[in-house]
VEXLUM-770719 format. One record per residue (C-alpha): residue in one letter; x, y, z. Coordinates in steps of 0.001 Angstrom, whole numbers, plus 500000, padded with zeros to 6 digits. Layout:
# VEXLUM-770719
+------+--------+--------+--------+
! type !     xx !     yy !     zz !
+------+--------+--------+--------+
!    A !      X !      Y !      Z !
...
+------+--------+--------+--------+
This chain:
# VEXLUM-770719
+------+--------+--------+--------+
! type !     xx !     yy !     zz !
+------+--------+--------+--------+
!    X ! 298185 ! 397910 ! 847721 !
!    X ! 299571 ! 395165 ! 846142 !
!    X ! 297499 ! 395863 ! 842525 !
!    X ! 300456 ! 397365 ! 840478 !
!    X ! 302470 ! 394581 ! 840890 !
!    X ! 300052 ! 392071 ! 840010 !
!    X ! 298691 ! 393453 ! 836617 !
!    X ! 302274 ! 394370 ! 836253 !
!    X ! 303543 ! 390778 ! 836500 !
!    X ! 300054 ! 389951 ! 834243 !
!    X ! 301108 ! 392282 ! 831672 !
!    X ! 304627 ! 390613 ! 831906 !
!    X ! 303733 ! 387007 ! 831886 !
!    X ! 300282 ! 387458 ! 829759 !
!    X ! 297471 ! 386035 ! 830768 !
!    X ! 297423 ! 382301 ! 830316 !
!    X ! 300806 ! 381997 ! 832105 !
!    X ! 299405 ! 383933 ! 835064 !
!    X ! 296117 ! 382641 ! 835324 !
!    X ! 298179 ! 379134 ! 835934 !
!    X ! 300830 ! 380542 ! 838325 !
!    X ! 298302 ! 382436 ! 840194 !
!    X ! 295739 ! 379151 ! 840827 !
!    X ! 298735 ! 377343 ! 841286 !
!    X ! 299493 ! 379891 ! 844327 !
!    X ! 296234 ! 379965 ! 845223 !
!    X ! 295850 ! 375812 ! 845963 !
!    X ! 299152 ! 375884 ! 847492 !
!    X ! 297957 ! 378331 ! 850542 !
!    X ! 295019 ! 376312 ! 850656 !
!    X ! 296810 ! 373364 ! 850916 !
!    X ! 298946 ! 375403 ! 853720 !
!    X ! 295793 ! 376286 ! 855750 !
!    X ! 294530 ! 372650 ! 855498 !
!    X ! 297629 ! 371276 ! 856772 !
!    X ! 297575 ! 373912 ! 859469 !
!    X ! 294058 ! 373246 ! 860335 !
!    X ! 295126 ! 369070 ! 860440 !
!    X ! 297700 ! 370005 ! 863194 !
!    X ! 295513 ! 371851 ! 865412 !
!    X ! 292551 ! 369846 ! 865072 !
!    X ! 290525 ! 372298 ! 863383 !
!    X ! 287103 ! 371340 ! 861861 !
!    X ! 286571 ! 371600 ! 858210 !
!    X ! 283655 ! 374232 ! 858429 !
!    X ! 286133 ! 376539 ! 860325 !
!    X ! 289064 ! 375663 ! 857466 !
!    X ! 286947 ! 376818 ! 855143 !
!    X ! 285586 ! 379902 ! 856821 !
!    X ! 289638 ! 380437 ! 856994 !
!    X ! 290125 ! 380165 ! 853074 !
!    X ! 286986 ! 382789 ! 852758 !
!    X ! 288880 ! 384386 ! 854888 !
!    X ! 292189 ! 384794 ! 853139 !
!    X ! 290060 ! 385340 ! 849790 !
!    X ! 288636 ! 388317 ! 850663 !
!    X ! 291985 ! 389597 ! 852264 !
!    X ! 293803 ! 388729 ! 849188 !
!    X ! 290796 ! 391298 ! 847392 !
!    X ! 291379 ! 393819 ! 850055 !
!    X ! 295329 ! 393811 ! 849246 !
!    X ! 294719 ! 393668 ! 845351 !
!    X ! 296474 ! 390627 ! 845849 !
!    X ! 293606 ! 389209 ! 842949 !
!    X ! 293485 ! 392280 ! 840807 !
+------+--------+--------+--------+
């Protein structure tokens, strides 16, 4: 789905510039699902099944093509 854009914005920014925005993007939603997990009280087994979680949706999307 979201494939094109991505190799589009690697071909753009080459790959050493988007290998460091992407893990940049990446630690920042994991950072948002911890902090989400902290409000709620959720355990860390079940924030990480939650990160596994948005991983493989992120693979489904093409969002890490």
């Amino acid at each position: 789905m979201f494939a094109p854009i991505i190799v589009l914005v690697r071909t753009h920014l080459g790959q050493p510039k988007f290998n460091q925005l992407r893990g940049k993007l990446i630690a920042q939603h994991a950072q948002i699902i911890t902090h989400f997990c902290n409000c709620l009280n959720i355990d860390h087994s079940t924030r990480q099944d939650l990160i596994r979680l948005a991983q493989d949706n992120g693979k489904r999307l093409g969002l890490l093509a």
